[in-house]
C-alpha positions as CSV (number, residue, x, y, z in Angstrom):
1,X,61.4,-28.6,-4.2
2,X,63.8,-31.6,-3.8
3,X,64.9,-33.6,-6.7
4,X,65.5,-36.8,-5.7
5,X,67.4,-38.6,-8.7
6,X,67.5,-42.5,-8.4
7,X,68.4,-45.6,-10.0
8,X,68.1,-48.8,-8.6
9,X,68.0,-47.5,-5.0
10,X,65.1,-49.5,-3.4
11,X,67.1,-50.3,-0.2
12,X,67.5,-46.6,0.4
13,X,64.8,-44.4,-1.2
14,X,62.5,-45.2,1.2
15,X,65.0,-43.6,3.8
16,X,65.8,-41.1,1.9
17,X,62.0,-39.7,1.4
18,X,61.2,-40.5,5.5
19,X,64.0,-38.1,6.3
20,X,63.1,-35.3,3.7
21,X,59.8,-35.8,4.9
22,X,60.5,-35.4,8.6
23,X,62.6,-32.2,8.1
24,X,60.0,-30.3,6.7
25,X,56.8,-31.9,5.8
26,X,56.2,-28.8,3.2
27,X,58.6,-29.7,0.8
28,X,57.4,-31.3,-2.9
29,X,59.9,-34.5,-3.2
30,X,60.1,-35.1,-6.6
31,X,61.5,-39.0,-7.4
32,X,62.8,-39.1,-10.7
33,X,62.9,-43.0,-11.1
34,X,65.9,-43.3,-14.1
35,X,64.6,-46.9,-15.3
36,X,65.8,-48.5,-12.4
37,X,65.2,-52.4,-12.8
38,X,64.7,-53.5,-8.5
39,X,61.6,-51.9,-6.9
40,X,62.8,-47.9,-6.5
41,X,59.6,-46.7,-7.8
42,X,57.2,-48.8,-6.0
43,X,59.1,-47.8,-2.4
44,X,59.0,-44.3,-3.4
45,X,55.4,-44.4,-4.2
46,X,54.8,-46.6,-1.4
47,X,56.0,-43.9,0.9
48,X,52.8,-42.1,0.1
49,X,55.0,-38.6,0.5
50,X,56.9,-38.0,-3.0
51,X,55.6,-37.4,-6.7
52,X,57.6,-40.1,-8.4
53,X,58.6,-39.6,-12.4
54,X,59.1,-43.3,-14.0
55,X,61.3,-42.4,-16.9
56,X,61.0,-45.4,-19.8
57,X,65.3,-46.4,-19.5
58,X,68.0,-45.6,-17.8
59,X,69.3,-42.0,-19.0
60,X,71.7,-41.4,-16.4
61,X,72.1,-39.2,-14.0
62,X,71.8,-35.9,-16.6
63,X,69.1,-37.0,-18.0
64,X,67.2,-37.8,-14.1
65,X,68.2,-34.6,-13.3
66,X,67.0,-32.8,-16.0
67,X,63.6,-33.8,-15.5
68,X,63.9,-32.3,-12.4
69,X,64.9,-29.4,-13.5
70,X,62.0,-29.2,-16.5
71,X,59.3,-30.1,-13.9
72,X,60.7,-27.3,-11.6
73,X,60.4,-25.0,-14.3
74,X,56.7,-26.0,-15.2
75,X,55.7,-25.8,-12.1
76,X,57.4,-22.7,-11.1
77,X,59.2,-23.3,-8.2
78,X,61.6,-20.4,-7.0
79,X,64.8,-22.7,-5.3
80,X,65.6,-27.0,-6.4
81,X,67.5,-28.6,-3.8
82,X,69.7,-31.9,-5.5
83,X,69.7,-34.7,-3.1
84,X,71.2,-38.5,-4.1
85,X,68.8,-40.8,-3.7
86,X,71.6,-43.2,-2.2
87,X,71.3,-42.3,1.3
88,X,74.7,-40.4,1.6
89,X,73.2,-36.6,2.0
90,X,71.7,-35.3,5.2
91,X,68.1,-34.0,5.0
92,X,69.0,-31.5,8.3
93,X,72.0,-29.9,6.0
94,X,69.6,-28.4,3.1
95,X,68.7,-25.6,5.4
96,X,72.4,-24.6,4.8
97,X,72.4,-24.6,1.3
98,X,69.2,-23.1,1.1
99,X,69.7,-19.9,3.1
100,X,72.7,-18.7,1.2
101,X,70.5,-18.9,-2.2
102,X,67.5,-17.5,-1.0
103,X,69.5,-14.7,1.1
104,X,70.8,-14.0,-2.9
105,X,74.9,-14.7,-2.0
106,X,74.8,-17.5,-4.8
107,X,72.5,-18.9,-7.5
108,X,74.0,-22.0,-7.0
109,X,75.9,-23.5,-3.2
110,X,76.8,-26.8,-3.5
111,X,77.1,-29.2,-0.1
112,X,80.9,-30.0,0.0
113,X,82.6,-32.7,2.2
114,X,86.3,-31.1,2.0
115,X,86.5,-28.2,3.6
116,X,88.2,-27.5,6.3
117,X,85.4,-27.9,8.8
118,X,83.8,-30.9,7.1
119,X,83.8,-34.5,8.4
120,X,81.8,-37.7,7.7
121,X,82.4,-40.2,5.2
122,X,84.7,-38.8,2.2
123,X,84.6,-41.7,-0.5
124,X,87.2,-43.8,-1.3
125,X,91.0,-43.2,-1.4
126,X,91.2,-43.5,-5.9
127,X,88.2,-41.6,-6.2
128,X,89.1,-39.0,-3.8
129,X,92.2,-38.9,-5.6
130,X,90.2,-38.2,-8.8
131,X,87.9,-35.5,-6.7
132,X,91.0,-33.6,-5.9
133,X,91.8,-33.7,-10.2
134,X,88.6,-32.1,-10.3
135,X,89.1,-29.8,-8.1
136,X,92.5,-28.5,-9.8
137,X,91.3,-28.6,-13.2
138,X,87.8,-27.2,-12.6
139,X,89.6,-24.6,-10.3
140,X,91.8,-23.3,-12.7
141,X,89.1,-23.0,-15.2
142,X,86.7,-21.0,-13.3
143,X,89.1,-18.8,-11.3
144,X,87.8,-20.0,-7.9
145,X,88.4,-22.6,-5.9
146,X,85.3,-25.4,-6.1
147,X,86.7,-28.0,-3.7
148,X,83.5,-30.8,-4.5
149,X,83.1,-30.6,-8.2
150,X,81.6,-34.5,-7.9
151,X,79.1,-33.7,-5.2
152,X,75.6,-34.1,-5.8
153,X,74.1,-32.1,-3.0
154,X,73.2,-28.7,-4.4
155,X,70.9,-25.5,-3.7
156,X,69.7,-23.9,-7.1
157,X,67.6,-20.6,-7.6
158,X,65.6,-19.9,-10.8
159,X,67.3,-18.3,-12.8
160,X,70.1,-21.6,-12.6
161,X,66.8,-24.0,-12.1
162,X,65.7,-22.5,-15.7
163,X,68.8,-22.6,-17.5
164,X,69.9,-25.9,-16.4
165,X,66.0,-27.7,-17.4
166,X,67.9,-26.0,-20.7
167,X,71.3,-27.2,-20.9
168,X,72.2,-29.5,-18.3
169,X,75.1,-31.7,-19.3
170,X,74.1,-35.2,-20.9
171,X,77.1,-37.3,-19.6
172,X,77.1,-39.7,-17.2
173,X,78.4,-38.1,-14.3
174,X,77.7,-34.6,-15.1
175,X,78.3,-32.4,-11.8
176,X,82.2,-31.5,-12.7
177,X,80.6,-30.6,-16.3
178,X,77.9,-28.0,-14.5
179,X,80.4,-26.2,-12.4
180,X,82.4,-25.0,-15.0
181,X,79.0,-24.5,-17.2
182,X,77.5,-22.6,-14.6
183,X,80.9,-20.6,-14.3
184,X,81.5,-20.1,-17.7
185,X,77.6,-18.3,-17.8
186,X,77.7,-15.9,-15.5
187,X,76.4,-17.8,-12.0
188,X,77.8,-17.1,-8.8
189,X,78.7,-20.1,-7.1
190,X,79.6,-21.2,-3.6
191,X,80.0,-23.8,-1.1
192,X,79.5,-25.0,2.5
193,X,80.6,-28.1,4.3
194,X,78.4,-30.6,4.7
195,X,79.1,-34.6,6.4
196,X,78.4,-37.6,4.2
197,X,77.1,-40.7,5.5
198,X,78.6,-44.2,3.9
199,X,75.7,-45.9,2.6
200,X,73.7,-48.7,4.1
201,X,72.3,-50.3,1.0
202,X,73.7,-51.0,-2.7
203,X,76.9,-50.0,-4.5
204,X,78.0,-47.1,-6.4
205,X,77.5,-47.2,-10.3
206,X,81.2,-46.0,-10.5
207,X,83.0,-49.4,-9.4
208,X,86.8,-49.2,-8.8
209,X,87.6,-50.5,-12.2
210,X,86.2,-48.5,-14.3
211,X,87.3,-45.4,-12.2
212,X,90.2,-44.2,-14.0
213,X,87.5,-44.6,-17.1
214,X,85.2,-42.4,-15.8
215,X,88.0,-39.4,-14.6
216,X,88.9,-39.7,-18.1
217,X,85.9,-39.3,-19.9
218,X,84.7,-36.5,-17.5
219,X,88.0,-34.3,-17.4
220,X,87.5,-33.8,-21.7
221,X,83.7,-33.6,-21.0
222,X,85.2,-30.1,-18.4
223,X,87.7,-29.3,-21.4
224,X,85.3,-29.4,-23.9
225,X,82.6,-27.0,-22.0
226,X,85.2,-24.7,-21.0
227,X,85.9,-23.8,-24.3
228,X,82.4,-23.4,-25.6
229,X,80.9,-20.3,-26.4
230,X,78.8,-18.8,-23.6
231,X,74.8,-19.3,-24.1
232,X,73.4,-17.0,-21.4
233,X,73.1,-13.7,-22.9
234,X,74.3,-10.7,-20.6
């Protein structure tokens, strides 16, 4: 299934369904709809070709995602595919992701837009600046080099689908937060380049003020999961 986390993304959800749609008309599109205040739901519902979860406020991105996660889990799916409901991810690219999970070389592969033979869009120069923090820090941690920590295009198989509807992280901007919990439990992660497209419609929620903020915030939220003790049992 495709978990399709959104807030306040009418201008693009629409978009972003039509192209999951037209890759392969077999997948379940789940829109988790984080209390966004413009007309996201009723495009996605509109679109007649995605189960759409209205949560009651905005719980951020963790808490989108998590539903995602808990509804993958109840209904037993085997692989979750993350895809931003911004617009930015290529429906044509989850094949990529997919194929390395379900040929067993990684619970989780994340779609990453710097390495060596990536190109498209790549973010801004301060928050790529901050991505490449992550990418030390989160690095070091795990003993392998994650070069996308921020990106939220990624493949997930059950076992990660059922721990993470358990204990994904609650912050804001969680995906640096799950590397190094997925690391720290045992899940074998990779990556493959994928291209990002610039979106068409909104803004980010991460403006370039509050930035430096946000880096802060997440690098302790990474310090403080690395030295937790490790939940999945051996």
């Amino acid at each position: 299934m495709i978990i399709v986390p959104a807030f306040n993304e009418a201008g693009n959800i629409g978009a972003v369904i039509a192209s999951l749609q037209a890759e392969n008309p077999l997948w379940q599109i789940l829109v988790v709809n984080d209390g966004s205040t413009d007309m996201t739901s009723a495009v996605a519902k509109d679109s007649g070709k995605a189960l759409v979860v209205d949560l009651p406020c905005n719980l951020g991105i963790g808490g989108a995602v998590q539903t995602g996660f808990k509804y993958a889990v109840r209904n037993d799916y085997a692989y979750a595919v993350k895809f931003d409901g911004d617009g930015q991810h290529k429906a044509e690219e989850i094949s990529h992701l997919l194929q390395m999970v379900i040929a067993q070389q990684a619970d989780v592969v994340i779609g990453s837009r710097f390495l060596e033979d990536s190109k498209g869009y790549r973010s801004t120069r301060f928050r790529r600046l901050g991505i490449r923090l992550f990418e030390v820090i989160n690095s070091l941690l795990v003993g392998q080099r994650i070069t996308d920590n921020t990106s939220g295009f990624r493949a997930y198989n059950r076992n990660a689908i059922k721990f993470l509807a358990q204990h994904y992280p609650s912050f804001d901007y969680p995906e640096p937060e799950e590397v190094i919990l997925l690391a720290r439990n045992g899940f074998a992660i990779r990556e493959v380049p994928v291209a990002m497209k610039e979106r068409l419609h909104g803004k980010s929620s991460i403006s370039t003020s509050l930035s430096f903020y946000y880096i802060v915030k997440v690098v302790l939220a990474v310090l403080m999961t690395a030295v937790r003790p490790r939940i999945r049992e051996e």
